[in-house]
C-alpha positions as CSV (number, residue, x, y, z in Angstrom):
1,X,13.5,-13.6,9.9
2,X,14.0,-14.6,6.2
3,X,11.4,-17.5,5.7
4,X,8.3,-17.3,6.5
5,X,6.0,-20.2,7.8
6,X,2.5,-21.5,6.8
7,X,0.0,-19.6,9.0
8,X,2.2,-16.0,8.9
9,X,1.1,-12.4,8.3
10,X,3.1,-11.5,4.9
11,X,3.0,-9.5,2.6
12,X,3.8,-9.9,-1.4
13,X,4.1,-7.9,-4.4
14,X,2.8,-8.5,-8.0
15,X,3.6,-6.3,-11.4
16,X,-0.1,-5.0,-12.4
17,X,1.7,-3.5,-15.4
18,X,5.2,-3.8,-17.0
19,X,6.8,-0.1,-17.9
20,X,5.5,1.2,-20.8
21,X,2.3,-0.1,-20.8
22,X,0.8,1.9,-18.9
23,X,-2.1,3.9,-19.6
24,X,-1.4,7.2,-22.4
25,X,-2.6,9.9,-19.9
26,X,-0.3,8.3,-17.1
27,X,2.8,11.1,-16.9
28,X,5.8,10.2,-18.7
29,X,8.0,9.8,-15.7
30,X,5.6,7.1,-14.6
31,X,5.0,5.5,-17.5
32,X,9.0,4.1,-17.2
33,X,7.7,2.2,-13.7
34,X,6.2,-0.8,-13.3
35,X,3.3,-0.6,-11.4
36,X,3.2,-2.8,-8.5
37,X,0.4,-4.1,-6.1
38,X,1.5,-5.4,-2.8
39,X,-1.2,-7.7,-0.7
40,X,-1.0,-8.4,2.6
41,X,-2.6,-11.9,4.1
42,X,-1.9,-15.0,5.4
43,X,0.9,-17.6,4.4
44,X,-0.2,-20.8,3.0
45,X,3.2,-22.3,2.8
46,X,6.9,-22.0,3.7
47,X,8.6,-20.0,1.5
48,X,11.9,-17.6,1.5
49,X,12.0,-13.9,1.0
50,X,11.8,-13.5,-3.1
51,X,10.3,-16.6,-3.4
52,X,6.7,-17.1,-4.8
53,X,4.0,-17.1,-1.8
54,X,0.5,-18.7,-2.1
55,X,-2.1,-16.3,0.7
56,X,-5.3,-15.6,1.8
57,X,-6.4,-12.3,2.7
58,X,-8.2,-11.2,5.3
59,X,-11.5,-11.0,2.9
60,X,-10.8,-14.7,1.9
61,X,-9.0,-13.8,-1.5
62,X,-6.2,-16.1,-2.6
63,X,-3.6,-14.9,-4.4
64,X,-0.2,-15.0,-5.1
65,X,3.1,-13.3,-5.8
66,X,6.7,-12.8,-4.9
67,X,7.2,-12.7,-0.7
68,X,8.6,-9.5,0.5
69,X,8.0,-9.2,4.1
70,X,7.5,-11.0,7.3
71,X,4.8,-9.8,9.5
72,X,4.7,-6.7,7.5
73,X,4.2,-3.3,9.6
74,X,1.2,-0.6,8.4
75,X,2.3,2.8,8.1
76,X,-0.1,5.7,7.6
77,X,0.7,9.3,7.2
78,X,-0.5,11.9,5.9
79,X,2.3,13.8,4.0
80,X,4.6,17.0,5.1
81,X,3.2,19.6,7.1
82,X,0.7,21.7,4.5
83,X,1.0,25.3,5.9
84,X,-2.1,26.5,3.7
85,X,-4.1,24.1,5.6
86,X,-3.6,25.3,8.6
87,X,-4.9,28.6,7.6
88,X,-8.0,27.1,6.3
89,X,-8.4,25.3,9.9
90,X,-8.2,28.7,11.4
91,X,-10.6,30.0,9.2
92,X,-12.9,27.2,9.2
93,X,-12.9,27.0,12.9
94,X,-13.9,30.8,12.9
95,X,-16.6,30.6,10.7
96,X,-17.9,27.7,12.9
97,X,-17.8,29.6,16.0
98,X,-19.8,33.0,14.3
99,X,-22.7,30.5,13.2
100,X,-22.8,28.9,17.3
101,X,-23.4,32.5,18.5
C-alpha cells in the first residue's frame, strides 16, 4: 500500500535540524546528520508515500511532514545481549536472597 487514506495510522518524518547545525557538544560524526523526528497519528487526508501528510496524534497534536509509512509497526528492543549485566543480575539476585533470610 503506497497511498494512504484519510482516517489511517501513519507515520511521517520532519528535519528538527539540518547537518551542521547541530548543537557544538553533539559528536562530530553526528553533527554531519540531520536530525529527524518521526510522528505517528492519524491521516487527515489522502496522500502518497513522500508526499506531505496533515495528522493528529493520539494526544490531539496536529502536525505535519513528509509520509513515510502506512500503518507503521512499533518495534522495541533493548539492544545486544550485555554479558556484564547478567553478572550484575546474578549478583543482585544474591544479595536479595541474603537480606530475605
Amino acid at each position: 500500500m503506497s497511498m494512504a487514506k484519510k482516517g489511517d495510522w501513519v507515520q511521517i518524518e520532519n528535519t528538527v535540524l539540518k547537518a551542521g547545525n547541530r548543537a557544538p557538544q553533539v559528536p562530530e560524526d553526528t553533527q554531519k546528520c540531520d536530525l529527524k523526528l518521526w510522528v505517528k497519528g492519524i491521516a487527515q487526508h489522502e496522500g502518497n508515500l513522500g508526499e506531505n501528510m496533515d495528522i493528529i496524534t493520539v494526544t490531539g497534536r496536529k502536525t505535519s511532514g513528509t509520509l513515510v509509512d502506512i500503518n507503521p509497526r512499533y518495534i522495541h528492543d533493548y539492544g545486544d545481549f550485555q554479558p556484564e549485566l547478567l553478572q550484575v543480575e546474578l549478583q543482585l539476585k544474591e544479595i536479595m536472597e541474603g537480606a530475605e533470610k
